[in-house]
MIKOL-838940 format. One record per residue (C-alpha): residue in one letter; x, y, z; residue number from 0. Coordinates in pm, 1 decimal, decimal comma. Each point is the difference from the previous one (the first is absolute). Layout:
<r->A; xx->X; yy->Y; zz->Z; k->NUM> .
...
END
This chain:
<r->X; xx->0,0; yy->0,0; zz->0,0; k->0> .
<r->X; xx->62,2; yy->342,5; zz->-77,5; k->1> .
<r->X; xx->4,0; yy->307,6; zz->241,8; k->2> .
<r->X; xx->57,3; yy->344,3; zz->-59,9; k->3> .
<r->X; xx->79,9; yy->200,5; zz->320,0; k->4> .
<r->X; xx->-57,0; yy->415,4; zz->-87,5; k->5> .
<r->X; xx->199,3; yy->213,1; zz->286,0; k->6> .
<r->X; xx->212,0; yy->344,0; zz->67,5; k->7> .
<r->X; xx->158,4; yy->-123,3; zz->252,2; k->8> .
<r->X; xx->283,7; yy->-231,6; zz->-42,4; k->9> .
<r->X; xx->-14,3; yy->-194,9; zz->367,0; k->10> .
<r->X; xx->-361,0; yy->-102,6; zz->-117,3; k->11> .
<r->X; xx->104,9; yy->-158,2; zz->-335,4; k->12> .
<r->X; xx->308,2; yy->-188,2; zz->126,6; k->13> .
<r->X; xx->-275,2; yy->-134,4; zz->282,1; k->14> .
<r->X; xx->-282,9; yy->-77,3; zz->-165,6; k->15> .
<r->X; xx->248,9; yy->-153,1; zz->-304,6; k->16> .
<r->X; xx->182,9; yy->-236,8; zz->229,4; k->17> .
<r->X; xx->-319,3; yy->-78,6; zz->216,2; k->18> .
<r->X; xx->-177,8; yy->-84,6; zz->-332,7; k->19> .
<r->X; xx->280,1; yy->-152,4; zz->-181,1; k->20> .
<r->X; xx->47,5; yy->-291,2; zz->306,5; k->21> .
<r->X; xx->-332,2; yy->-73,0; zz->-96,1; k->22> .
<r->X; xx->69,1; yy->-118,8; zz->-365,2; k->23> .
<r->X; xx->-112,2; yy->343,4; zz->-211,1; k->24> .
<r->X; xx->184,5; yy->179,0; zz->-248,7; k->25> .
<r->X; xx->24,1; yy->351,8; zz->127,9; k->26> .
<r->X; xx->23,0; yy->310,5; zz->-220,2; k->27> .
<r->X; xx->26,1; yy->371,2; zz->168,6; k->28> .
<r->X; xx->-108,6; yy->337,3; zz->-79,6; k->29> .
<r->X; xx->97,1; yy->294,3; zz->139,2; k->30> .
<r->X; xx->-373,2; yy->170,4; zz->-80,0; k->31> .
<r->X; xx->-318,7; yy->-67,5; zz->-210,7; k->32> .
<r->X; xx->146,2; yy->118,9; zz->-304,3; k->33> .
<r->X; xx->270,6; yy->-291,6; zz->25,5; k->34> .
<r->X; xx->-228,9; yy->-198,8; zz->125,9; k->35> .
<r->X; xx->-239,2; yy->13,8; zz->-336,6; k->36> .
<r->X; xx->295,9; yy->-50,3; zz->-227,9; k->37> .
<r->X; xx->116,7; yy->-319,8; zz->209,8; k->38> .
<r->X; xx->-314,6; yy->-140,7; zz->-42,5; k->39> .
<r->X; xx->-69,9; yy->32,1; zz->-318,5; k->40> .
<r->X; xx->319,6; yy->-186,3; zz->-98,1; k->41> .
<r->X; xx->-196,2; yy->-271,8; zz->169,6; k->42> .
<r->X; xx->-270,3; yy->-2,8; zz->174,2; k->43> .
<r->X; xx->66,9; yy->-57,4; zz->410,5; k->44> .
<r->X; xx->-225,8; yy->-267,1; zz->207,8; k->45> .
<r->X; xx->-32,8; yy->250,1; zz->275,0; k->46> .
<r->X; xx->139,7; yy->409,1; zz->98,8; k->47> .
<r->X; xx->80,9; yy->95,4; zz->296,4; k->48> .
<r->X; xx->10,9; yy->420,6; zz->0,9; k->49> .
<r->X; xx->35,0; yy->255,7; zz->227,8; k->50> .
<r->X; xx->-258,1; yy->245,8; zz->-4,2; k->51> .
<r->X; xx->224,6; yy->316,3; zz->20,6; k->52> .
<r->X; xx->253,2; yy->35,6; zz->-257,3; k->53> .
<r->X; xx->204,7; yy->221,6; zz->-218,7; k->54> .
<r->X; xx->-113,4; yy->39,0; zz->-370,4; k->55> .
<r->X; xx->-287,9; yy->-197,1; zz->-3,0; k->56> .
<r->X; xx->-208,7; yy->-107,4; zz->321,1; k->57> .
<r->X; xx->-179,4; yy->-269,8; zz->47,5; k->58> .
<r->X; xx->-314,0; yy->135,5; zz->-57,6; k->59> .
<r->X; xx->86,0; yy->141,7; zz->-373,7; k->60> .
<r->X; xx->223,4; yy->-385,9; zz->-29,9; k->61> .
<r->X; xx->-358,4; yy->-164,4; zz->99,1; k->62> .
<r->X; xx->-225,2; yy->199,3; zz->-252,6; k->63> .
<r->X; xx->301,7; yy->-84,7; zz->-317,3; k->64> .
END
């Protein structure tokens, strides 16, 4: 499975990576929504994980894309 985790801060990524990676999903990271869209449409993730808050493009705006 596929996960895409969608965070400004860097502590959060490198936790929520490792935590989801020792249970068997291939992580990809973005640093904000706008990342976050491009990422997934390379290929579509089985589940996102996003701050609400964030640079760029929030959550909100990433959820309505």
């Amino acid at each position: 499975m596929r996960a895409l985790v969608v965070d400004d801060n860097e502590q959060n990524l490198y936790l929520l990576k490792t935590t989801l990676e020792s249970a068997g999903f291939e992580v990809v990271l973005a640093q904000n929504g706008s990342e976050a869209l491009e990422q997934a449409s390379k290929s579509l993730p089985d589940l996102i994980i996003s701050d609400i808050l964030m640079t760029v493009m929030n959550n909100f705006e990433l959820c309505a894309q």
